[in-house]
ROZA-850839 format. One record per residue (C-alpha): x negated, z negated, y negated. Coordinates in steps of 0.02 Angstrom, whole numbers, plus 32768, in hexadecimal, padded with zeros to 4 digits. Each point is the difference from the previous one (the first is absolute). Last residue first. Example, Ala and Ser with C-alpha at 12.3 -4.5 7.8 and 13.67 -1.06 7.14 Angstrom:
2
7D547E9B803580457FDF80AC
//
This chain:
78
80FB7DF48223804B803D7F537F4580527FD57FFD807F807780B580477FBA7FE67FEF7F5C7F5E8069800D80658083804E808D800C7F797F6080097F717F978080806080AE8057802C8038800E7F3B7F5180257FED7FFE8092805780B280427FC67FC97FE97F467F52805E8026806180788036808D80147F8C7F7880167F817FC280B0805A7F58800480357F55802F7FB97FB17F5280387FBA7FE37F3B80A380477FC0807B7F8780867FA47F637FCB800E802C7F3980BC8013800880217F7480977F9F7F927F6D7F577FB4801F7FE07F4C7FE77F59800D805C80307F5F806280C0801A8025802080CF7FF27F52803D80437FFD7F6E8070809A802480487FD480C480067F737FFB804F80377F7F80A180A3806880127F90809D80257F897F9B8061807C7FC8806A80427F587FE47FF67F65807F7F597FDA80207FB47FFA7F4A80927FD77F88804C7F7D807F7F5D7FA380067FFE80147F3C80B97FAA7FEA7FDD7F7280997F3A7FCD7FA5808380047F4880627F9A80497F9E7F80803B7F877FF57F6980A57FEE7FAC80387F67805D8091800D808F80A37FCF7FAA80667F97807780B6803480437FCB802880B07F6A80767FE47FE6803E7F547FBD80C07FC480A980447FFF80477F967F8180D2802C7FF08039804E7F76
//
């Protein structure tokens, strides 16, 4: 799989990337996406877990990160 977080072929240095991933986390997500990406990444929550604490259905939580995850992608590939 290609590196997303490296312009023309060069690795940009972690600092870097991780300033671009967390830039991308704040503007670009809605709040909704925000919560449960962190919930799921940092907190090490399960969709399971996530979904009981937000009273919802797992298939969306699944469905919201699937977009967090497809949209963050995206911002980060330019």
């Amino acid at each position: 799989m290609k590196n997303i977080l490296s312009e023309s072929g060069l690795r940009l240095p972690r600092e870097v990337q991780l300033k671009r991933v967390y830039r991308v986390i704040d503007e670009a997500l809605t709040e909704n996406q925000r919560q449960v990406l962190t919930a799921h990444y940092f907190e090490k929550q399960t969709v399971t877990q996530i979904a009981q604490a937000r009273g919802v259905h797992k298939s969306t939580v699944s469905r919201t990160l699937h977009r967090a995850e497809k949209r963050l992608r995206d911002c980060l590939r330019y």
